[in-house]
TIMI-164993 format. One record per residue (C-alpha): residue in one letter; x, y, z. Coordinates in steps of 0.02 Angstrom, whole numbers, plus 50000, padded with zeros to 5 digits. Example, Ala and Ser with C-alpha at 12.3 -4.5 7.8 and 13.67 -1.06 7.14 Angstrom:
BEGIN
(r 'a', (50615, 49775, 50390))
(r 's', (50684, 49947, 50357))
This chain:
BEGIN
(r 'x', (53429, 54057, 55673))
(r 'x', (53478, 54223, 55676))
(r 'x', (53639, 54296, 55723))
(r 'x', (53690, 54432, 55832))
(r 'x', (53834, 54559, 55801))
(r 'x', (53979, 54457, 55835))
(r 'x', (53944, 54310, 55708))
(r 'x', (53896, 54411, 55580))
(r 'x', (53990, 54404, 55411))
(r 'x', (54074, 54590, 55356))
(r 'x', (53949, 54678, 55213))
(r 'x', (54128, 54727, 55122))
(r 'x', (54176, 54557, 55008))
(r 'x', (53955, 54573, 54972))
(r 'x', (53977, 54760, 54927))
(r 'x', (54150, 54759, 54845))
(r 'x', (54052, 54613, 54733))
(r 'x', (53907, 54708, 54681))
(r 'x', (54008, 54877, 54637))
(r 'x', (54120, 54766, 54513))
(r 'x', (53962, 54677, 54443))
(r 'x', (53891, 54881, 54424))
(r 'x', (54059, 54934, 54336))
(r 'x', (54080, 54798, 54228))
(r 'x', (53866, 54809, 54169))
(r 'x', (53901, 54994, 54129))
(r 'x', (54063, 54982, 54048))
(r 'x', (54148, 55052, 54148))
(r 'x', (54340, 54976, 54227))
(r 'x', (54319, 54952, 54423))
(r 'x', (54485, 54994, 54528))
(r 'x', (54519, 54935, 54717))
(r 'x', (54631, 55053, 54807))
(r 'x', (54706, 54926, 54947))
(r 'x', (54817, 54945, 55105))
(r 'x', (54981, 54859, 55088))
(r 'x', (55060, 54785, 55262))
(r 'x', (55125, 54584, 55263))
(r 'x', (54975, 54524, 55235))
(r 'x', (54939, 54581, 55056))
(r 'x', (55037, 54510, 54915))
(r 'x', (55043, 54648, 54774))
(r 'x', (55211, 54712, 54651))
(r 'x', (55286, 54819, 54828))
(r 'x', (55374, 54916, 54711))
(r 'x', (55218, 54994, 54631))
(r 'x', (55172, 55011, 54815))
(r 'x', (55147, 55232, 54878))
(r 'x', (55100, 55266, 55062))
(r 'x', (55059, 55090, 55092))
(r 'x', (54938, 55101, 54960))
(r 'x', (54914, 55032, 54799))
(r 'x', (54766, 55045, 54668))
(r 'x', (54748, 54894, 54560))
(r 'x', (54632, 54864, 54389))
(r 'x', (54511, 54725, 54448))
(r 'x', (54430, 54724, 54251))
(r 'x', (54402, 54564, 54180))
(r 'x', (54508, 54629, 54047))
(r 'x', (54654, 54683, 54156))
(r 'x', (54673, 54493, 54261))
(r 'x', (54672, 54327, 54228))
(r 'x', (54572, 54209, 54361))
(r 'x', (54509, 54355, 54447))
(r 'x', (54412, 54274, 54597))
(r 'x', (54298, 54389, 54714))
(r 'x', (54292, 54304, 54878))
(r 'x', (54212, 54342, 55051))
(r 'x', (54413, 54323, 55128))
(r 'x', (54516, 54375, 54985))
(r 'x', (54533, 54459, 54809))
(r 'x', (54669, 54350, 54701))
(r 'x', (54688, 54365, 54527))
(r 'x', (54853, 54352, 54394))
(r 'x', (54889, 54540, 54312))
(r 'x', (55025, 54599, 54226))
(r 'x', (55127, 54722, 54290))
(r 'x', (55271, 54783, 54174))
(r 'x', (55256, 54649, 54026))
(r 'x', (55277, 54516, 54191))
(r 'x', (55147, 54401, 54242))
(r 'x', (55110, 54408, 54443))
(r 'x', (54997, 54330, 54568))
(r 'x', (54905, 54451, 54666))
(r 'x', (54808, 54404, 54831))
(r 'x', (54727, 54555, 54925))
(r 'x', (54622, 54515, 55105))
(r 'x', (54457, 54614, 55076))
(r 'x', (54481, 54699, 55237))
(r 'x', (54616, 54781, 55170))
(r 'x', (54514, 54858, 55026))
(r 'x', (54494, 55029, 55051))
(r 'x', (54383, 55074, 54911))
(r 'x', (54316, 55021, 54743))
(r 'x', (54275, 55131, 54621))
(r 'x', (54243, 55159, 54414))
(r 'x', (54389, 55248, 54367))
(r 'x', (54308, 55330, 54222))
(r 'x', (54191, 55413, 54322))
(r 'x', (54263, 55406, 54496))
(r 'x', (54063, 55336, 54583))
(r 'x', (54126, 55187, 54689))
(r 'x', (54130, 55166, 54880))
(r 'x', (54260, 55176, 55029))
(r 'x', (54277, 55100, 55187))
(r 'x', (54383, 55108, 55343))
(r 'x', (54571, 55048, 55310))
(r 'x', (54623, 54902, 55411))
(r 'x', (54718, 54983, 55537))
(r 'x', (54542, 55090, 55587))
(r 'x', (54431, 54951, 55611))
(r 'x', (54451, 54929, 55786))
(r 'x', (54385, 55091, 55814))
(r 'x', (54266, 55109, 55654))
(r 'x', (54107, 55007, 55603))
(r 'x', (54092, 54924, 55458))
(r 'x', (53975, 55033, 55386))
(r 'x', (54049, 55116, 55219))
(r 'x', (54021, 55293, 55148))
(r 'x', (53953, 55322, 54989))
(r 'x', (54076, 55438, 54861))
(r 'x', (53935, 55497, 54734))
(r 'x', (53898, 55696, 54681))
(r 'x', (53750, 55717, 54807))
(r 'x', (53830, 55649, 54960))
(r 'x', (53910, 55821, 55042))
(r 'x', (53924, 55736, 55206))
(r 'x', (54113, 55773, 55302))
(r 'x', (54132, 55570, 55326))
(r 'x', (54118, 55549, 55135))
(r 'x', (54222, 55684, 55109))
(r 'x', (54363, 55626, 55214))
(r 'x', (54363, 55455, 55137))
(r 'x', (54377, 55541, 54956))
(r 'x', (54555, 55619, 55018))
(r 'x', (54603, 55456, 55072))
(r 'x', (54609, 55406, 54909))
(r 'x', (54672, 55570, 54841))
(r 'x', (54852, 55529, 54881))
(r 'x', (54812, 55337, 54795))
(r 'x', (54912, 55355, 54601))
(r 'x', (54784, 55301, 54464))
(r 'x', (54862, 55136, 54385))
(r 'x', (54859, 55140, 54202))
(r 'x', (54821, 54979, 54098))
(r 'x', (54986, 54916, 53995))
(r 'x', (54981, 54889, 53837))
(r 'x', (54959, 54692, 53869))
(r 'x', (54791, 54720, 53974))
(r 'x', (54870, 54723, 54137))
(r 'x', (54874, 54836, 54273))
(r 'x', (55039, 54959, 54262))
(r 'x', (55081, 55107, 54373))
(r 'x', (55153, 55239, 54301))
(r 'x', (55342, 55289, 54400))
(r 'x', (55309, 55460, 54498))
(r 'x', (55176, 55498, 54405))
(r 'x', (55253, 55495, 54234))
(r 'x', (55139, 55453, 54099))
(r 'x', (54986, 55511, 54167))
(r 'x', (54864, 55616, 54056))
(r 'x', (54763, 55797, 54118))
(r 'x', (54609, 55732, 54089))
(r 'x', (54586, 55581, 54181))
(r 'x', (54423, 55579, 54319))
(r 'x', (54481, 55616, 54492))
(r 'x', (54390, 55574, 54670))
(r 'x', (54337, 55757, 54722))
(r 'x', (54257, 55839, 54869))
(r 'x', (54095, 55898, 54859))
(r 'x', (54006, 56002, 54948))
């Protein structure tokens, strides 16, 4: 049987799956930027703009389970074990932090008016949509891993180095 528009299932939980399975086969640590409202349980005080970036390596959580409804894992955010449970509508990108190749998609609050469809964030797309999705994520601090394996973010910025990869707009 096949199914028309308004049974299917969202391509995000398939896509968000597949971009971890990429960054983890290349080495590489894959990061979810994720808007916070009620329905997201995260650390709200590493919370910016609604917005928090989270470490989704196997190395960074514990029990880390990639489903088609929600994200949960156990990280460790300032020496302290948490629970973390994220709805995979309110992912808002995932990406390889050492190289910043990843996708975005439509925050929660924009999917009334938005399709599903996400934009690729690689070198060769110069398209404005892909563009405007890479400043969304501009204004997202990078998390830094603790010295325990867990996902930390730095306070205002403190602690972050020069170099790091950064999400850039190209043309």
């Amino acid at each position: 049987m096949i199914r028309d528009d308004m049974e299917s299932t969202s391509t995000r939980p398939y896509l968000i799956r597949a971009l971890h399975e990429w960054c983890t086969d290349n080495g590489y640590s894959p990061h979810i930027a994720v808007r916070v409202d009620g329905s997201v349980n995260v650390p709200m005080e590493y919370v910016r703009n609604r917005e928090i970036v989270l470490n989704v390596s196997f190395d960074a959580t514990n029990g880390l389970r990639l489903g088609n409804e929600f994200i949960e894992f156990k990280a460790r955010f300032g020496g302290v074990p948490r629970d973390v449970v994220v709805p995979t509508t309110h992912v808002i990108a995932i990406y390889a932090r050492e190289n910043g190749e990843g996708m975005a998609f439509p925050p929660p609050d924009e999917l009334q008016t938005a399709t599903e469809e996400p934009v690729q964030m690689t070198p060769e797309s110069g398209e404005q949509a892909a563009a405007d999705r890479v400043s969304l994520l501009r204004s997202v601090p990078m998390p830094v891993g603790s010295e325990d394996g867990g996902t930390e973010l730095p306070p205002d910025g403190a602690g972050r180095s020069g170099g790091r990869p950064q999400l850039k707009r190209v043309k």
